[in-house]
BALOBA-1460 file (C-alpha; in Angstrom, 3 decimals):
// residues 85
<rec num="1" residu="x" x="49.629" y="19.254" z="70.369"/>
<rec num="2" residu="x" x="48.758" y="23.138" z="70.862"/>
<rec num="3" residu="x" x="47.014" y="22.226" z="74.142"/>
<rec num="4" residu="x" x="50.636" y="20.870" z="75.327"/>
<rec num="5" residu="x" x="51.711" y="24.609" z="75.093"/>
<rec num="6" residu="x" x="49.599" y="27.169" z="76.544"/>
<rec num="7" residu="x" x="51.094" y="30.195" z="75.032"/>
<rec num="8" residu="x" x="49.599" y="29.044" z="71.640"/>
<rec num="9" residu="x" x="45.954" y="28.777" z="72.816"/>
<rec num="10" residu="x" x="43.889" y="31.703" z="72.124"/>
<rec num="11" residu="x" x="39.951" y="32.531" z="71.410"/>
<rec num="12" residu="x" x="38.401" y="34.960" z="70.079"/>
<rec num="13" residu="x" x="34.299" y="36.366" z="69.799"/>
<rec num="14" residu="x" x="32.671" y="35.906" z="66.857"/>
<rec num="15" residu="x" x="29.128" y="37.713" z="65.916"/>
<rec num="16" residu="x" x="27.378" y="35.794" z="63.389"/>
<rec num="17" residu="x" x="23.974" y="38.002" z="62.027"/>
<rec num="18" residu="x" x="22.355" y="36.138" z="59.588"/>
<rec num="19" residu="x" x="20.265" y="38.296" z="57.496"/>
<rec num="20" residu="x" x="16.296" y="36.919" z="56.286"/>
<rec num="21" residu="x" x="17.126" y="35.986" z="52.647"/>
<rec num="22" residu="x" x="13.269" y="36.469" z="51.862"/>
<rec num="23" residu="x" x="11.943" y="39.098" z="53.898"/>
<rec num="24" residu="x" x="8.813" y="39.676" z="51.665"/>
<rec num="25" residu="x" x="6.758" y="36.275" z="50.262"/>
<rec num="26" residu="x" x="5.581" y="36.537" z="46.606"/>
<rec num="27" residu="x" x="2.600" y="38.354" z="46.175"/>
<rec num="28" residu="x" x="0.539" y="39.124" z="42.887"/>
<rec num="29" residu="x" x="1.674" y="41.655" z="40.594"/>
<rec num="30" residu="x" x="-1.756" y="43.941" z="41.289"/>
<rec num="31" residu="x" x="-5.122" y="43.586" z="42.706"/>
<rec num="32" residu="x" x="-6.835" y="40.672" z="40.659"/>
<rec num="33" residu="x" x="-11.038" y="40.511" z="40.112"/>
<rec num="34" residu="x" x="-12.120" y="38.086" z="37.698"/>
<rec num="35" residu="x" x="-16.237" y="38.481" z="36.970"/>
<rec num="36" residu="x" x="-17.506" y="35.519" z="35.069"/>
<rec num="37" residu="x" x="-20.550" y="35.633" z="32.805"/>
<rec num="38" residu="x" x="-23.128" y="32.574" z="32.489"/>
<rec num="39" residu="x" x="-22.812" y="32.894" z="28.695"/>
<rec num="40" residu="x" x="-19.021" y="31.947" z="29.617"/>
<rec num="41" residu="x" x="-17.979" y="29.117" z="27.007"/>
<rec num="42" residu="x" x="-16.713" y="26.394" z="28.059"/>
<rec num="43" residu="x" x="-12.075" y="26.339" z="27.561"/>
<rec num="44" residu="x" x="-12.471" y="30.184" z="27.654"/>
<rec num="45" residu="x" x="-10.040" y="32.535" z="29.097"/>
<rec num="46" residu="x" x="-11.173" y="34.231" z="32.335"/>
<rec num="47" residu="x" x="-8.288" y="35.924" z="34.100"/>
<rec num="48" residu="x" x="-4.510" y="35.971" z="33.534"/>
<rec num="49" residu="x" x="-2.173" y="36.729" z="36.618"/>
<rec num="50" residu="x" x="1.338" y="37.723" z="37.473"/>
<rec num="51" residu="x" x="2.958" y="37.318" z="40.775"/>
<rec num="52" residu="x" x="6.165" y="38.885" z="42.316"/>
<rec num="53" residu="x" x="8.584" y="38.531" z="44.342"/>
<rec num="54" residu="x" x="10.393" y="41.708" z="46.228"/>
<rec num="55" residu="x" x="13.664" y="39.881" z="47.507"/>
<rec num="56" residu="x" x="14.737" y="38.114" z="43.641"/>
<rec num="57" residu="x" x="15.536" y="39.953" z="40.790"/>
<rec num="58" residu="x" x="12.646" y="40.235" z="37.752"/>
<rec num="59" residu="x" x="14.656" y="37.837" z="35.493"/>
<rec num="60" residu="x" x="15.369" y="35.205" z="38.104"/>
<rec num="61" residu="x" x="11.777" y="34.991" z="39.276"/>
<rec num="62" residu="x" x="9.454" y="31.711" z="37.822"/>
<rec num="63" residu="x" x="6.491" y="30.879" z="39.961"/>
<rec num="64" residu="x" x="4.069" y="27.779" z="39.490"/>
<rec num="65" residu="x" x="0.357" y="28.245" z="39.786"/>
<rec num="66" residu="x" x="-1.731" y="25.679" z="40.650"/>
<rec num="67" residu="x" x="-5.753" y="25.043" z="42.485"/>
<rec num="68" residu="x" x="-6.383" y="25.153" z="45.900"/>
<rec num="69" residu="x" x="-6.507" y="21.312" z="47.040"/>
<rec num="70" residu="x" x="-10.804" y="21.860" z="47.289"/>
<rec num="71" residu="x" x="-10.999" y="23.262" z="43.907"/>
<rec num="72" residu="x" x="-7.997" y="20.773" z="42.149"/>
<rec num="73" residu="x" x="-10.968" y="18.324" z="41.007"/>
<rec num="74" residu="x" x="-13.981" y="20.711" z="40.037"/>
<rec num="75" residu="x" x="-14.420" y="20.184" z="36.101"/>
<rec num="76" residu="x" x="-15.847" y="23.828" z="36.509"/>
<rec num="77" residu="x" x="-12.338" y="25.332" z="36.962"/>
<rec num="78" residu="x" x="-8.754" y="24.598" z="35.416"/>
<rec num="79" residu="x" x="-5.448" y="26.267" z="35.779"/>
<rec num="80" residu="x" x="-2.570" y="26.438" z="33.027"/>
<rec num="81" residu="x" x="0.894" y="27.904" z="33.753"/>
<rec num="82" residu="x" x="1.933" y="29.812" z="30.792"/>
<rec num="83" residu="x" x="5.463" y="29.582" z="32.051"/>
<rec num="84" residu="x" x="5.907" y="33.911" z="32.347"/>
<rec num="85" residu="x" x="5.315" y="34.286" z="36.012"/>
């Protein structure tokens, strides 16, 4: 046992800094404002969006998009993730 010998104890200080791995939180690409018109029809295409992410690399980036919990069941509204961020 090293305990049994004190000559081979020893310590030492270690600093650990652990750095934030995700300093910023993904954000959209730009400033997004959708207008919608009444003669809107019905399965059309009203805004696309893009998000990012400052910390990850471009490529390595994939986001999912879905409706606020209060908006998930209005037939009014629907969301579809074209799988490009």
């Amino acid at each position: 046992l090293l305990l049994d010998n004190p000559s081979q104890v020893g310590s030492v200080s270690v600093t650990v800094k652990v750095l934030d791995v995700n300093d910023n939180a993904p954000e959209f690409a730009r400033f997004y404002e959708a207008f919608v018109c009444e003669n809107t029809k019905a399965g059309q295409l009203i805004q696309t969006v893009s998000a990012i992410d400052r910390d990850d690399p471009q490529e390595g980036q994939h986001f999912y998009y879905s409706l606020a919990p209060e908006a998930a069941n209005n037939p009014n509204f629907t969301l579809r993730d074209n799988q490009g961020n």
